[in-house]
C-alpha positions in Angstrom: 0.0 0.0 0.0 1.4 3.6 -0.8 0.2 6.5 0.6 0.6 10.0 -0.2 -0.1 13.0 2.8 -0.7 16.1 2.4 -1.8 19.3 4.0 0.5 20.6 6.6 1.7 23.9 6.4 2.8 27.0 9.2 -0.7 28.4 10.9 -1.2 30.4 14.7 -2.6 28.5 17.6 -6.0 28.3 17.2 -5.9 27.9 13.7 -7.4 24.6 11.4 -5.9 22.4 9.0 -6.7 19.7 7.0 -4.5 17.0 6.0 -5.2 14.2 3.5 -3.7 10.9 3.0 -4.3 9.3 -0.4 -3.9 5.2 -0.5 -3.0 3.1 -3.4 -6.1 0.7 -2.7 -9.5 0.5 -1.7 -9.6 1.6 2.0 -12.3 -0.9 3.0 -9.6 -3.4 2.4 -7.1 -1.7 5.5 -7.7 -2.7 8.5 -6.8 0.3 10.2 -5.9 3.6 8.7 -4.6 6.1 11.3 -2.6 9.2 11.7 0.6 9.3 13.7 3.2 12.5 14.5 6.4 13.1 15.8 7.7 15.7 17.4 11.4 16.8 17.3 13.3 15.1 20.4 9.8 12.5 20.9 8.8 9.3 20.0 6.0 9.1 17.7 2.5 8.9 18.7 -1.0 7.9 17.7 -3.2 10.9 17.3 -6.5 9.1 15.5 -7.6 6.2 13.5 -10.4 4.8 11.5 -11.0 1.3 11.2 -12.3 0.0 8.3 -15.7 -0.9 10.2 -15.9 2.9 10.8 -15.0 3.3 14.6 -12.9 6.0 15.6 -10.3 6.3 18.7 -8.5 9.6 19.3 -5.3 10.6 21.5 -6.7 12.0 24.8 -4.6 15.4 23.9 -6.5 15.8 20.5 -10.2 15.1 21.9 -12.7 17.4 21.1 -10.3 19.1 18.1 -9.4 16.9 16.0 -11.5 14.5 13.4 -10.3 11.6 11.3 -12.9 10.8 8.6 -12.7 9.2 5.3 -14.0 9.1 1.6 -14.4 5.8 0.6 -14.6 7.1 -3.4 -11.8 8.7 -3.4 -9.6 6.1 -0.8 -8.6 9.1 1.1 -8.7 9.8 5.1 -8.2 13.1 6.7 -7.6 14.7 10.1 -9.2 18.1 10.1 -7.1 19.7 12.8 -9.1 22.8 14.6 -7.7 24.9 17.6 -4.2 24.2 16.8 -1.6 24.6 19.7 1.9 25.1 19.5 2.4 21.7 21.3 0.5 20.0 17.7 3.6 20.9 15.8 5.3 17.6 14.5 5.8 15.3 11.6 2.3 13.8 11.0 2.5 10.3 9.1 -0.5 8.3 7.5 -0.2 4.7 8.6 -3.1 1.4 7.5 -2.7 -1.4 8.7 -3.4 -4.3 6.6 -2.9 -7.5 8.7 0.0 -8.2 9.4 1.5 -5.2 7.5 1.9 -2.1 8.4 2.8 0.9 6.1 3.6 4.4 6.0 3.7 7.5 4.2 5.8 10.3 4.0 5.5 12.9 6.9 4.2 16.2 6.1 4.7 19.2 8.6 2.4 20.9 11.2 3.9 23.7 12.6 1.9 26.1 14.9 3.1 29.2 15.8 2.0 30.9 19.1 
């Protein structure tokens, strides 16, 4: 599976962004497609994922702000990003999960200025 994110970009706290992540395949067929980030010095984190069933799970930090949804047509999954923080800037990385596989795009950066 190859995916392609997009998206990121330099915004003020409390800003929004969108970021998309393309996949090579039908994303019905992916277990799991989630978004992950890494901050400079940190170890990479989950920040939200969709099953391919539909159910959702979100990093406690990014409740309430943050929304992973999909479209199915165009095998595409996106984290709209509101009320950015400075503490949101990182690498963020589109990741499916296709039993027992596990893939990943190329980062694209979130940087939020205060």
């Amino acid at each position: 599976v190859q995916l392609q994110a997009s998206g990121g970009g330099l915004v003020q706290a409390g800003e929004s962004l969108r970021l998309s992540c393309v996949a090579s395949r039908n994303i019905l067929s992916i277990n799991l497609m989630a978004w992950y980030r890494q901050a400079p010095g940190k170890q990479r984190e989950l920040v939200a994922g969709i099953s391919s069933g539909g159910t959702t799970n979100y990093a406690d930090s990014v409740k309430g702000r943050f929304t992973i949804s999909r479209d199915n047509a165009k095998n595409t999954v996106y984290l709209q990003m509101n009320s950015l923080k400075p503490e949101d800037t990182a690498v963020y990385y589109c990741n499916a999960l296709v039993v027992p596989m596990n893939y990943w795009g190329k980062g694209t950066q979130v940087t939020v200025s205060s």
